[in-house]
C-alpha positions in Angstrom: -34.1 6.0 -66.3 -30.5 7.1 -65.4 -28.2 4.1 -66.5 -27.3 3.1 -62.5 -30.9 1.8 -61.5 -31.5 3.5 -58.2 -33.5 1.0 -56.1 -32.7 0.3 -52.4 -32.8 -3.6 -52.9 -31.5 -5.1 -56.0 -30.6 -9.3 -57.0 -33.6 -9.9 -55.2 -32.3 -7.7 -52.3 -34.3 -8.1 -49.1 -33.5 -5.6 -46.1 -35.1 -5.8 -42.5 -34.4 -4.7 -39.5 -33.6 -6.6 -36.6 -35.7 -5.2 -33.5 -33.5 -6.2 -30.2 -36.7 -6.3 -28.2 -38.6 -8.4 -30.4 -35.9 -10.7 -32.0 -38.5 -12.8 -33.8 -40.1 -9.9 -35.7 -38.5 -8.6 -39.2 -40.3 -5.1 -40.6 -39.3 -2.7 -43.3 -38.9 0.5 -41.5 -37.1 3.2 -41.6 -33.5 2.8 -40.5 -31.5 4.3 -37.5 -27.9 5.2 -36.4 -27.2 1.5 -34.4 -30.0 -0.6 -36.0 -28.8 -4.0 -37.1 -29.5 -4.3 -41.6 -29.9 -7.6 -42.5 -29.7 -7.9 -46.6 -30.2 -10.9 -48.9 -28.0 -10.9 -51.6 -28.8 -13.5 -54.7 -25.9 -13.2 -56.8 -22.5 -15.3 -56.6 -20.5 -12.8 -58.8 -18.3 -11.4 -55.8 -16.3 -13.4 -53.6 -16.4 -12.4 -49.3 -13.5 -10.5 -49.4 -15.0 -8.5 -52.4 -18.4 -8.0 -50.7 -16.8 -6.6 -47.8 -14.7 -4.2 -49.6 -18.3 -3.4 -51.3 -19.6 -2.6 -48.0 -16.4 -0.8 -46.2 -18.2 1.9 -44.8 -20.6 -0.2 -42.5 -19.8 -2.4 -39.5 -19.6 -5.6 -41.2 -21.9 -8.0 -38.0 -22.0 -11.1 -40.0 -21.0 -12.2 -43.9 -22.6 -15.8 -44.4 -22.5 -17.8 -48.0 -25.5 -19.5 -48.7 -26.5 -21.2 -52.3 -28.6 -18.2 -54.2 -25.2 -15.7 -52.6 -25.1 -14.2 -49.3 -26.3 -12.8 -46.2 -25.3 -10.0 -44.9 -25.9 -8.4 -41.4 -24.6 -4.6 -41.6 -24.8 -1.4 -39.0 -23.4 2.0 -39.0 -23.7 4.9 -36.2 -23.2 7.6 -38.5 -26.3 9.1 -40.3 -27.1 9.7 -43.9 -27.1 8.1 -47.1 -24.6 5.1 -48.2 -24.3 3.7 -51.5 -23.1 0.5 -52.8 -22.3 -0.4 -56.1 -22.6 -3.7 -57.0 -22.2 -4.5 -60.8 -24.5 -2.5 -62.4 -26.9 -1.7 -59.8 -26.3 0.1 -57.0 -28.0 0.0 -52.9 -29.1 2.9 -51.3 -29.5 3.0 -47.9 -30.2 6.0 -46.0 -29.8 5.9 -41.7 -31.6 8.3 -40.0 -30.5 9.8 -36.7 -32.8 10.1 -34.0 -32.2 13.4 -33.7 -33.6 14.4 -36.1 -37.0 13.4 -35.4 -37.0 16.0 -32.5 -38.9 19.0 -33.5 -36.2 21.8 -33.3 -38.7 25.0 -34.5 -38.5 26.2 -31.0 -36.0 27.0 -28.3 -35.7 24.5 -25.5 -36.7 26.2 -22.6 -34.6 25.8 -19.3 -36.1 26.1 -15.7 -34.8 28.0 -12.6 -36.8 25.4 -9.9 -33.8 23.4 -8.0 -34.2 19.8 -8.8 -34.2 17.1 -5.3 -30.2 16.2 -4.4 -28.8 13.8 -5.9 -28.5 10.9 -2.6 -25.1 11.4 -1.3 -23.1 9.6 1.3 -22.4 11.1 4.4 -18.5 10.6 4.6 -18.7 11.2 8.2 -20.5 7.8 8.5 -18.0 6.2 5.6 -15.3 6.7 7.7 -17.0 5.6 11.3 -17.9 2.2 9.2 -14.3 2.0 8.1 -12.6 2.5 11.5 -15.5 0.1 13.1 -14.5 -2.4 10.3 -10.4 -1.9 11.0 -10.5 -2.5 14.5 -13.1 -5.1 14.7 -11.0 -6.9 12.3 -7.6 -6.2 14.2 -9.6 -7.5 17.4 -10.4 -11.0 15.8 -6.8 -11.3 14.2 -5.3 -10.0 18.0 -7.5 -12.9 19.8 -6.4 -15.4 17.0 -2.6 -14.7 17.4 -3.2 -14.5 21.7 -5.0 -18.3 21.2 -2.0 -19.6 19.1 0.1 -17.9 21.2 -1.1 -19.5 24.5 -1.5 -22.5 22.8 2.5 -22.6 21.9 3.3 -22.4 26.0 1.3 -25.3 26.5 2.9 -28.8 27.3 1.5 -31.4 24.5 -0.3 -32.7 27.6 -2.3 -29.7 28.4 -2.6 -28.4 25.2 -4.5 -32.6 24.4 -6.8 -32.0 27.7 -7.6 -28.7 26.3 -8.8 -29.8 23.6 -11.0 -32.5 25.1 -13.0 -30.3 27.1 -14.6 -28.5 24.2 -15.1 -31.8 22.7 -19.0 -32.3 22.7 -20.1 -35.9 21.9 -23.2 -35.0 19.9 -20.4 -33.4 17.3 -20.7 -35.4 13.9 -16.9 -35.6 13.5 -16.3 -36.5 17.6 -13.9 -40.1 16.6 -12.4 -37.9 14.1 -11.5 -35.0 16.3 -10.4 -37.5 19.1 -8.1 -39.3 16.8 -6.9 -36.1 15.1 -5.9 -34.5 19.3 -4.2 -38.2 19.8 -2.0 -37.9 16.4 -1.2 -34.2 17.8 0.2 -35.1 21.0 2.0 -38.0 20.0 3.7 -35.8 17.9 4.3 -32.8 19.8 5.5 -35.0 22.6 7.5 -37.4 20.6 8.6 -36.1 17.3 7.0 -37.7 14.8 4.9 -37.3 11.9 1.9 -39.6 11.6 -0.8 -37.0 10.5 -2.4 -38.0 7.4 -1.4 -41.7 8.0 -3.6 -45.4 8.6 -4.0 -46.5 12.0 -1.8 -49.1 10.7 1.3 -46.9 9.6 0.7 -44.9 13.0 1.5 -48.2 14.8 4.3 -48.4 12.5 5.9 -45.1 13.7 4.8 -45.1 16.8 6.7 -48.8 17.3 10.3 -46.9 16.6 9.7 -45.1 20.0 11.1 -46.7 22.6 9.2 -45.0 25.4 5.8 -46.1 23.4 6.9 -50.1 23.3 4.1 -51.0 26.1 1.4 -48.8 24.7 1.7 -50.2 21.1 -0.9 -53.0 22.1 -3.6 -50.9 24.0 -3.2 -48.1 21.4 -3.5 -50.3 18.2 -7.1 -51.6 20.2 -8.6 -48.0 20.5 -7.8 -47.3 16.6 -9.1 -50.1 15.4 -12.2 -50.1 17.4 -13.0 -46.4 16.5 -12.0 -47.3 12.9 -14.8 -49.3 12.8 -17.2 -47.1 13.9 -15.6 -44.2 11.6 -15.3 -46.3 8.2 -18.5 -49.1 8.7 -21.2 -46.7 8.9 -22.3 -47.7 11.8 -22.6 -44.3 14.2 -21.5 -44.9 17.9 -24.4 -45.1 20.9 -23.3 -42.3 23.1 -22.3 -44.4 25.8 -19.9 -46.3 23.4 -18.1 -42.7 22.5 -17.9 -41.7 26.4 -15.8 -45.2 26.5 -13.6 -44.4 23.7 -13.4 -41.1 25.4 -11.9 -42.6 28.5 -9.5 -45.4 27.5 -8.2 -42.4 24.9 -7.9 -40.3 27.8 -6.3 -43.2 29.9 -3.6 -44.1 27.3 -2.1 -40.6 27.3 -2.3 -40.3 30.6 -0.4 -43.2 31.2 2.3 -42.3 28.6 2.4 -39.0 30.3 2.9 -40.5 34.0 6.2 -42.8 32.8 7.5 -40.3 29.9 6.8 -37.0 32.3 9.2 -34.0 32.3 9.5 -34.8 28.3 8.9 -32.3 25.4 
């Protein structure tokens, strides 16, 4: 017996490999370039830093204390035999390749027969779909800018009944919108910000405007009567939003009849 005990697995030393595929399953097997070695070590002569100077010339995966010494998860990609000294024992472990478990007696033969193409885009039809893509996009951005656009030339008073007729009562958010098309001809016409605001602060902007004194009354009714049906939970009948519709529609018109040739 040589006075270095060649064993693969000394202090107790248990090595298994860890099979990705079946990640509760543990066999001694032969070990391969990439294969994850798992070893228990029973001693607690060498600190971490001194086991992984011991075991330099693998890919250290995981160095964990426990109470009989450590565990130690190791894996190399190159092939052959690797020896660790530790003490006076020493681990051998020898990583295979692959490779060479092909039997290479024999020359590979090649064939002449053409293999089926490879699928290939036509770049013809890459650049068809790109152009199709650049103008139908140019076309949606063109009709966006064309609607803002016409939208700019409009007085506040068009641009309000505009938005009215493609106001459909069965929309979800109909005293919303209404409210939100009042707020933006109040202030296109007058000035002022109120977006964003209660229908108690718009009352207190909209008081500051002279031209709106005699409106302040009638206006302060409509918001507080479509708050309530925006804030209680209880959804408007149809014929109750067609009303709202039309005192709305009233109010700006009158404000438009004694303000008219303003903004």
């Amino acid at each position: 017996m040589n006075r270095f005990k060649k064993v693969s697995f000394m202090f107790i030393l248990t090595a298994f490999i860890l099979i990705s595929s079946s990640p509760l399953m543990a066999e001694e097997r032969n070990i391969y370039v990439g294969d994850l070695i798992e070893l228990k070590i029973t001693t607690r002569e060498f600190t971490e830093d001194e086991m992984r100077e011991k075991f330099k010339d693998f890919e250290i995966v995981e160095l964990r204390s426990v109470p009989e010494g450590y565990l130690i998860t190791l894996r190399t990609f190159e092939a052959g035999e690797k020896v660790v000294n530790l003490a006076d024992s020493e681990i051998i472990i020898t990583v295979k390749s692959t490779l060479d478990e092909i039997d290479r007696d024999e020359l590979f033969e090649g064939s002449f027969a053409v293999e089926s193409a490879a699928l290939m885009i036509n770049l013809n039809y890459l650049f068809y779909a790109v152009v199709i893509v650049f103008f139908v996009s140019g076309g949606v951005m063109l009709a966006n800018y064309i609607r803002k656009r016409r939208d700019m030339l409009l007085t506040p008073y068009e641009r309000f009944n505009n938005r009215l007729s493609k106001l459909s009562s069965d929309d979800g958010d109909y005293l919303v919108k209404l409210t939100m098309y009042f707020k933006e001809y109040i202030e296109l016409k007058f000035s002022l910000r109120i977006k964003g605001k209660t229908s108690k602060e718009m009352i207190g902007e909209m008081s500051k405007v002279t031209e709106l004194n005699q409106f302040i009354s009638k206006i302060g009714n409509w918001l507080n009567e479509s708050d309530y049906f925006k804030f209680s939970g209880y959804a408007a009948a149809k014929d109750k939003k067609q009303e709202l519709f039309t005192n709305m529609k009233e109010i700006v018109s009158q404000i438009e009849q004694v303000n008219e040739g303003k903004a």
